[in-house]
C-alpha positions as CSV (number, residue, x, y, z in Angstrom):
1,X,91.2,102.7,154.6
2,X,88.3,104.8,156.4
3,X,85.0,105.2,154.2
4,X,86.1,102.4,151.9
5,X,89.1,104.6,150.1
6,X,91.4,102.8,148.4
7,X,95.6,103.4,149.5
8,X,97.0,104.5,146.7
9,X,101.2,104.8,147.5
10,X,101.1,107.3,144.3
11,X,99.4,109.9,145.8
12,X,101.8,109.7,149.0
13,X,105.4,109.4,148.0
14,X,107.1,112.3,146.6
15,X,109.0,112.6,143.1
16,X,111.7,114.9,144.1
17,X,115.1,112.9,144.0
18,X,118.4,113.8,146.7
19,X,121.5,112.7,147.0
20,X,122.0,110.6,150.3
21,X,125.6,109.5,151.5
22,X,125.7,106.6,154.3
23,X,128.2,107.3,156.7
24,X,129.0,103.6,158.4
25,X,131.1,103.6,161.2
26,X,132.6,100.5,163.2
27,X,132.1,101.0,166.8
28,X,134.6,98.4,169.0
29,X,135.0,98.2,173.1
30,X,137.5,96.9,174.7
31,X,134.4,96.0,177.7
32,X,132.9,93.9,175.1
33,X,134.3,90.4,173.7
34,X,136.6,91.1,170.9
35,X,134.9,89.7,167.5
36,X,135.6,85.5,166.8
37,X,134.9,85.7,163.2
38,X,133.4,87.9,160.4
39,X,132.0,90.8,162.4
40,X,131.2,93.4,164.4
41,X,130.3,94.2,167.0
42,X,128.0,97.0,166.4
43,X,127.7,99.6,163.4
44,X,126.3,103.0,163.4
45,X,125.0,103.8,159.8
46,X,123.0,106.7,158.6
47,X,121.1,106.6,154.5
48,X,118.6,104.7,152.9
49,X,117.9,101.6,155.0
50,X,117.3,98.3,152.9
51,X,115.5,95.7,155.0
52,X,116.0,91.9,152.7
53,X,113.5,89.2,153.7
54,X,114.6,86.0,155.2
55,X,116.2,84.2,152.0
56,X,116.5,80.7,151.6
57,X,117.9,77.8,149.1
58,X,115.5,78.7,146.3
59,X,117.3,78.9,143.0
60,X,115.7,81.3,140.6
61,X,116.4,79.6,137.4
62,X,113.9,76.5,138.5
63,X,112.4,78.0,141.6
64,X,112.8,74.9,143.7
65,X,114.8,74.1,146.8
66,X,119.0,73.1,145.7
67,X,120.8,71.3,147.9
68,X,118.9,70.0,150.6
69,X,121.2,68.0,152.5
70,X,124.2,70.8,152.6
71,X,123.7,73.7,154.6
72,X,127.1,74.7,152.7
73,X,125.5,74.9,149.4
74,X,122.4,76.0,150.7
75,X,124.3,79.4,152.3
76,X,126.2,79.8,148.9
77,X,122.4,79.7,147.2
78,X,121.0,82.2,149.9
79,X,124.0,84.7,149.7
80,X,123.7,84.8,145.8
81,X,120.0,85.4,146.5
82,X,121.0,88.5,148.8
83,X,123.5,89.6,146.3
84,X,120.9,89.9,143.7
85,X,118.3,91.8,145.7
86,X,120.9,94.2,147.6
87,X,122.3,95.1,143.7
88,X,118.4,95.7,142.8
89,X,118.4,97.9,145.3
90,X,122.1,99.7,144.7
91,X,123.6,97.9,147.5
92,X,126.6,95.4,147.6
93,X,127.7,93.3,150.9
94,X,129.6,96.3,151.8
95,X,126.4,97.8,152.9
96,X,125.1,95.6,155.1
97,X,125.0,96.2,158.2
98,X,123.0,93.9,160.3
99,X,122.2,90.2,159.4
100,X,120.3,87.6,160.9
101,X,121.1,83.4,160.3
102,X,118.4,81.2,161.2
103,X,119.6,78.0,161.4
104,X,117.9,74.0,161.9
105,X,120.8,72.8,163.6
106,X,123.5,74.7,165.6
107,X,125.6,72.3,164.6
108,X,126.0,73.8,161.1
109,X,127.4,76.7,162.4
110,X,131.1,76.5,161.0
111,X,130.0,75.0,157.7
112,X,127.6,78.1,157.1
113,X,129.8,80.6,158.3
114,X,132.7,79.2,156.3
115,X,130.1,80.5,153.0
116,X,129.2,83.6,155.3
117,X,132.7,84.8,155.6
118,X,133.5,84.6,152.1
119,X,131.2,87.7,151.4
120,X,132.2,90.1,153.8
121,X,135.6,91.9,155.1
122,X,135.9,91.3,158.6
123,X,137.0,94.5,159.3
124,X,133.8,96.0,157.9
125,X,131.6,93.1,158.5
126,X,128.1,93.9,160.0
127,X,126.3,92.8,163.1
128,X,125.0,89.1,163.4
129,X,122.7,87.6,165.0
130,X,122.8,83.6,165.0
131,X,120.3,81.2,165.8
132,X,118.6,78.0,166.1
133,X,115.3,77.3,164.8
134,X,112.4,74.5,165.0
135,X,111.7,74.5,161.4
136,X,112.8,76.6,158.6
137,X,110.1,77.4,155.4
138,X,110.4,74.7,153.1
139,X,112.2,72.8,155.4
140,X,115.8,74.0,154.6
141,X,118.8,74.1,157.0
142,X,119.3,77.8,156.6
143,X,118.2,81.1,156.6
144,X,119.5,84.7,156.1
145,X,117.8,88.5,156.3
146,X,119.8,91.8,156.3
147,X,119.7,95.4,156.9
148,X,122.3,97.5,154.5
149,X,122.0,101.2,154.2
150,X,123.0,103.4,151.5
């Protein structure tokens, strides 16, 4: 801050407390490839938008890496890792509307997505983005972020 002031985020953020209803809707073209698998192909949403770091194969309980030869397992970990942060926040998979999958080798595509799919309807599935990476932290083979809105 100017002057040497200290932020303080108390002094900033107000105390009044709203209702707020997201309004998500599925947008699908016929110009556009059809969706393959669990998603969309775009999403308009209005609310409060939650933005979820990249997660990765860290289990809680021991705060290690699990599983670090099975991207399989290691999606499972992330998506419970998602689950728990979107519920801190009053959000479900239902919210999400945008995700990005970072991933060491393309070639774990279908054994991720297999884990991916399980946690979200396609019909209301969000937005993904897919790709490979050099190196992932920790070295894992996989990692998630999302955008939900509520």
């Amino acid at each position: 801050m100017p002057d040497g002031e200290i932020y303080n985020s108390a002094d900033s953020q107000a105390t009044s407390e709203k209702a707020i209803f997201i309004t998500k809707k599925i947008i699908r073209s016929e110009q556009a490839p059809a969706p393959v698998g669990p998603y969309n192909q775009a999403i308009t949403a209005t609310g409060t938008m939650i933005f979820v770091a990249g997660q990765i194969a860290i289990d809680p309980r021991i705060n290690d890496i699990v599983y670090p030869d099975d991207v399989a397992k290691q999606t499972e970990q992330v998506m419970k890792n998602i689950e728990a942060i979107l519920a801190a926040a009053g959000a479900t998979f239902n919210n999400v509307v945008k995700t990005s999958v970072f991933l060491l080798d393309m070639n774990d595509f279908a054994a991720m997505n297999a884990v991916y799919a399980k946690y979200f309807d396609e019909k209301t599935a969000p937005a993904p983005a897919t790709v490979q990476v050099s190196r992932l932290p920790k070295d894992v083979l996989v990692e998630i972020e999302c955008t939900a809105v509520i």
